[in-house]
N, CA, C and O of each residue as an XYZ file, in Angstrom:
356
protein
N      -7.153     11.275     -6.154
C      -5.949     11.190     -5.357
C      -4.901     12.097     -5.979
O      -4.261     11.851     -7.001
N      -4.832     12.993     -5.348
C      -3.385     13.463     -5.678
C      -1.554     12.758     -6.068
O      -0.954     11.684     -6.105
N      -1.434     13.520     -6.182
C       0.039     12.063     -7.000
C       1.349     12.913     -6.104
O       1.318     14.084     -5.726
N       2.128     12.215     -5.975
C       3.608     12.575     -5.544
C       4.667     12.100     -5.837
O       4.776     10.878     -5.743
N       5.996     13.028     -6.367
C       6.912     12.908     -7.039
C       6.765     11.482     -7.492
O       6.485     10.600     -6.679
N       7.014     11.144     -9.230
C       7.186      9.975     -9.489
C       8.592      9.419     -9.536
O       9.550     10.151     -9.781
N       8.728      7.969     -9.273
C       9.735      7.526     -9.165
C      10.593      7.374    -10.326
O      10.169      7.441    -11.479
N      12.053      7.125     -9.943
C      12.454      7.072    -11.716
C      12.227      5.801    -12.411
O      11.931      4.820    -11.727
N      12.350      5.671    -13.965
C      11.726      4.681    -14.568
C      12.433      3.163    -14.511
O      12.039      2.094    -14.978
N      13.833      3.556    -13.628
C      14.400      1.966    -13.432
C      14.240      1.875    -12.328
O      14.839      0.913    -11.847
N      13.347      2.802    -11.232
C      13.097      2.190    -10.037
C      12.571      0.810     -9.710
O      11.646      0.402    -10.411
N      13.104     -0.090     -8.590
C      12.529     -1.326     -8.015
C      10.799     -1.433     -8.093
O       9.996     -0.696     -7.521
N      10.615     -2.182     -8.671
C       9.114     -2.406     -8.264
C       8.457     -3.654     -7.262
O       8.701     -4.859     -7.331
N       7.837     -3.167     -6.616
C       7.325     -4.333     -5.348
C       5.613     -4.118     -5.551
O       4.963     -3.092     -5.349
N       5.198     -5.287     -5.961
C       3.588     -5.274     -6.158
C       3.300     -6.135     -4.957
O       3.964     -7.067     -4.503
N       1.732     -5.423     -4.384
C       1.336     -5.441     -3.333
C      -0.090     -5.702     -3.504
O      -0.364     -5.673     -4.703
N      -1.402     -6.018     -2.551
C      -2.618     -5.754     -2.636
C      -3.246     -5.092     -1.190
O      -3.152     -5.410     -0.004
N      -3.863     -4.117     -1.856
C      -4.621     -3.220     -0.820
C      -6.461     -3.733     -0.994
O      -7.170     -3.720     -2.000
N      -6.798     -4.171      0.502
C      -7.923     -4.197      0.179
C      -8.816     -2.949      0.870
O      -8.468     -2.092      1.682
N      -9.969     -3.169      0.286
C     -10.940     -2.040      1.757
C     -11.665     -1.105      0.219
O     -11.719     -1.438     -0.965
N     -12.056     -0.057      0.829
C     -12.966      0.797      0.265
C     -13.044      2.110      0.680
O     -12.501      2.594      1.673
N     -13.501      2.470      0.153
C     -13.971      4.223      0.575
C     -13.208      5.179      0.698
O     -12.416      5.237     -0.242
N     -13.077      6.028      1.500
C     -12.112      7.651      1.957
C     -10.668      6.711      2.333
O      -9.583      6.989      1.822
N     -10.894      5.356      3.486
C      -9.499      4.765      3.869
C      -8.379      4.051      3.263
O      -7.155      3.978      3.374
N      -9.620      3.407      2.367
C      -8.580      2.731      1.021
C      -7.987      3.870      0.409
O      -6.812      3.597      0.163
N      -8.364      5.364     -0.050
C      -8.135      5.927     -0.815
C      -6.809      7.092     -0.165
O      -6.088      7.841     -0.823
N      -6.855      6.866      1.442
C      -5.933      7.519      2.049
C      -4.865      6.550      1.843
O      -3.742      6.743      1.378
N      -5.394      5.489      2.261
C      -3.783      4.334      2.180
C      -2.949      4.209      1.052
O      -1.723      4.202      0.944
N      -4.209      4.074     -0.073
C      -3.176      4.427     -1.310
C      -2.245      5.393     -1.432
O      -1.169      5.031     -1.908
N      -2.390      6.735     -1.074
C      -1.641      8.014     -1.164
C      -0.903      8.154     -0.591
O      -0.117      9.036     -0.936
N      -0.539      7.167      1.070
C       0.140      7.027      1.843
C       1.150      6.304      1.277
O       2.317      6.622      1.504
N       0.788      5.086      0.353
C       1.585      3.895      0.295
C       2.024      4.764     -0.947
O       3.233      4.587     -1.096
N       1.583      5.539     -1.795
C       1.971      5.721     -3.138
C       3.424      6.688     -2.749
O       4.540      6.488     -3.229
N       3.131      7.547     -1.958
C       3.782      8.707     -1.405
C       5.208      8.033     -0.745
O       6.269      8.339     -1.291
N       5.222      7.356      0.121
C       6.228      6.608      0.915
C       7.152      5.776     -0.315
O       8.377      5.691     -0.227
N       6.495      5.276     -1.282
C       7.084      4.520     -2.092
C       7.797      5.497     -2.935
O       8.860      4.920     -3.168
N       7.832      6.657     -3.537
C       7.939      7.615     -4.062
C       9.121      8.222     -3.497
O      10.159      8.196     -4.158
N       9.095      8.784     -2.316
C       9.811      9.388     -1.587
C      11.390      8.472     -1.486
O      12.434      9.113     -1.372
N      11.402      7.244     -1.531
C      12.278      6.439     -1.556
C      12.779      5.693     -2.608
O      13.554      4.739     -2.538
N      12.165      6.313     -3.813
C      12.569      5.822     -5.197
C      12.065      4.411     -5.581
O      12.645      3.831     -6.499
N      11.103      3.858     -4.995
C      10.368      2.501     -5.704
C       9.400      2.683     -5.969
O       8.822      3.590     -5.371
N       8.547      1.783     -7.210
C       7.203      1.666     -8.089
C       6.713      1.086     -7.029
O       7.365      0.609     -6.100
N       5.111      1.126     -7.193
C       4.807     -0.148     -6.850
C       3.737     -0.641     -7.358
O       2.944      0.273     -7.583
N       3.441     -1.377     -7.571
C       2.328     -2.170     -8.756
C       1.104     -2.999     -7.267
O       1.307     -3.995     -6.572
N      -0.124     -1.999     -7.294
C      -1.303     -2.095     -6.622
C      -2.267     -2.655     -7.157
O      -2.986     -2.193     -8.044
N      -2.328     -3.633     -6.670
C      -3.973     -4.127     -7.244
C      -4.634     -4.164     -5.756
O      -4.347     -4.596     -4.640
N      -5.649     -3.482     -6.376
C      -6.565     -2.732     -5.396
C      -8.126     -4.132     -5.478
O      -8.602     -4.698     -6.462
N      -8.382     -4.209     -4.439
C      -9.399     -5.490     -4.430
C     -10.367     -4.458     -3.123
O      -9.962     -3.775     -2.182
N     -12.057     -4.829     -3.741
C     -12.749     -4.441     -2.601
C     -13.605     -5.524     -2.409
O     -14.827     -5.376     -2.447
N     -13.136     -6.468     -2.231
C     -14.161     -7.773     -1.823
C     -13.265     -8.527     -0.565
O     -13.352     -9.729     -0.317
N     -12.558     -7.751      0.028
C     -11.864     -8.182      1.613
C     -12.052     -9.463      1.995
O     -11.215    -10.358      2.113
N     -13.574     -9.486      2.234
C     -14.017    -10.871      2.543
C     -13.340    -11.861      1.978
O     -12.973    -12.670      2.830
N     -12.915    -12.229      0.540
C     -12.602    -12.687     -0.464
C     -11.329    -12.913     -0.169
O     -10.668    -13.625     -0.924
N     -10.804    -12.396      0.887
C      -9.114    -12.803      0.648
C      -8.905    -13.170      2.460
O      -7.852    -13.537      2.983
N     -10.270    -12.937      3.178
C      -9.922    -13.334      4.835
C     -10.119    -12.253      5.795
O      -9.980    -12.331      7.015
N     -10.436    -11.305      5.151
C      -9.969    -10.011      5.943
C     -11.388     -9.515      6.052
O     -12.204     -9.422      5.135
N     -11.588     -9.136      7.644
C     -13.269     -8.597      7.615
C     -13.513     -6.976      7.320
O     -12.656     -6.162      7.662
N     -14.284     -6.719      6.906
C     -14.440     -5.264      6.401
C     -13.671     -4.598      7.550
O     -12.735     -3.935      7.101
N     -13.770     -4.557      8.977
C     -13.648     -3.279     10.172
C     -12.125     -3.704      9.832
O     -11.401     -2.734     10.055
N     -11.302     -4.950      9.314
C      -9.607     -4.654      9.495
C      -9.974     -3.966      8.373
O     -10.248     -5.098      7.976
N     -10.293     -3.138      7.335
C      -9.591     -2.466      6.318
C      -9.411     -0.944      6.716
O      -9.846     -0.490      7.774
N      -8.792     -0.267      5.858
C      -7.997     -0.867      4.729
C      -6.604     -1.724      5.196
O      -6.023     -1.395      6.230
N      -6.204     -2.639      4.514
C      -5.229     -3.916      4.394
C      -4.321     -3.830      3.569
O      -4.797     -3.629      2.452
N      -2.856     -3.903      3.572
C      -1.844     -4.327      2.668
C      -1.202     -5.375      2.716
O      -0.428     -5.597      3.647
N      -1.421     -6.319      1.609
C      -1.045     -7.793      1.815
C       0.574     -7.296      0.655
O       0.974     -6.357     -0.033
N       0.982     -8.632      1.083
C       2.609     -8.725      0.164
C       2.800    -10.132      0.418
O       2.958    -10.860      1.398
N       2.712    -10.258     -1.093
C       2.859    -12.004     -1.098
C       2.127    -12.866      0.099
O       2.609    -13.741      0.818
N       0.666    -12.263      0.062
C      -0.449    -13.130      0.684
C      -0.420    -13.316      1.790
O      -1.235    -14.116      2.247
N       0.512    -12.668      2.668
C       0.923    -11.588      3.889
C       0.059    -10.511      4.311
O       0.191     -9.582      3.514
N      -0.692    -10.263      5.139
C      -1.294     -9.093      5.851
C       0.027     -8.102      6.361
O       0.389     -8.331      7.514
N       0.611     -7.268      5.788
C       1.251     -6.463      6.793
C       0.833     -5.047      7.977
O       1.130     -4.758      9.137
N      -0.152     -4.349      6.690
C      -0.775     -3.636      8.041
C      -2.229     -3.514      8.075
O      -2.234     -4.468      7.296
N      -3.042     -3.342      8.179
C      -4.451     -3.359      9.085
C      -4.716     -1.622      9.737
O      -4.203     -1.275     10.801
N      -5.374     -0.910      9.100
C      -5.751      0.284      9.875
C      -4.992      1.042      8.421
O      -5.009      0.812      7.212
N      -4.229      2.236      9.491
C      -3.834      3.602      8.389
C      -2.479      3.279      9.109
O      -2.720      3.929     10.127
N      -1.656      2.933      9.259
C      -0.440      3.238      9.508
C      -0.057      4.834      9.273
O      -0.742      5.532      8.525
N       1.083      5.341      9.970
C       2.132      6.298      9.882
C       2.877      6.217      8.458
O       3.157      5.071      8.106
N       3.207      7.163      7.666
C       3.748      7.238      6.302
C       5.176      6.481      6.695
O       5.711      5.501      6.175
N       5.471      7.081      7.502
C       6.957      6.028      8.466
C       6.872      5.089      8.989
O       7.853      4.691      9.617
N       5.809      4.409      8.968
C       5.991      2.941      9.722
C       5.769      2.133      7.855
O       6.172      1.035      7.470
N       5.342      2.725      7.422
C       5.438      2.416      5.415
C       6.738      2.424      5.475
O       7.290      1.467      6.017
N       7.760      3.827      4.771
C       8.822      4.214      4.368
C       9.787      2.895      5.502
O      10.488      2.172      4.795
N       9.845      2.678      6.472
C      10.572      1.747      7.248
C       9.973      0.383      6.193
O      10.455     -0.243      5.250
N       9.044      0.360      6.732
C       8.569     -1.599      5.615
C       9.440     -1.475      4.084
O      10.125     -2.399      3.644
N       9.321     -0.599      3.628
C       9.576     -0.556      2.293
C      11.165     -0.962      2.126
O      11.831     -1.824      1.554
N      11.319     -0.080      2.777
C      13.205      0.225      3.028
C      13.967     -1.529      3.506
O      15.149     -1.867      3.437
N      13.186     -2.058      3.808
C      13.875     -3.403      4.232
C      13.432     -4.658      3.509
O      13.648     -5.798      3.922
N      12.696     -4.300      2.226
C      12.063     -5.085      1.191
C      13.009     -4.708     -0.016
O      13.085     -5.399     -1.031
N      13.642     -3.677      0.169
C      14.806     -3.482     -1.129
C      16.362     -3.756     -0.959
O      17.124     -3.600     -1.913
């Protein structure tokens, strides 16, 4: 994965869990890493590939839960992220 601008070191941090696997998990991360970045917050990922394990069937991934919350399902828009984020700080 490529990396983008890091945030500064007293940025907000909001930990999250991404589930899923493969090329989509690995886009979502870069999406979510990128959006978080762009707006000056950390975010602390724990990455889980046992979906099943938390409710979620393989075809919804990749998944971003927040506080045991499903928020999105699929690949979202880097802007429908940067909007979620922005109203969590």
């Amino acid at each position: 994965m490529s990396s983008c601008a890091a945030p500064p070191a007293n940025a907000p941090v909001i930990s999250i869990t991404l589930a899923g696997s493969g090329d989509p998990l690995l886009r979502m991360e870069k999406r979510l890493s990128c959006a978080a970045a762009g707006l000056g917050i950390r975010l602390d990922m724990e990455i889980r590939k046992d979906s099943d394990v938390l409710g979620i069937p393989y075809l919804q991934t990749p998944a971003v839960l927040y506080e045991g919350e499903v928020i999105f399902i699929g690949l979202p828009r880097t802007e429908k992220i940067e909007a979620w984020l922005r109203n969590l700080v």
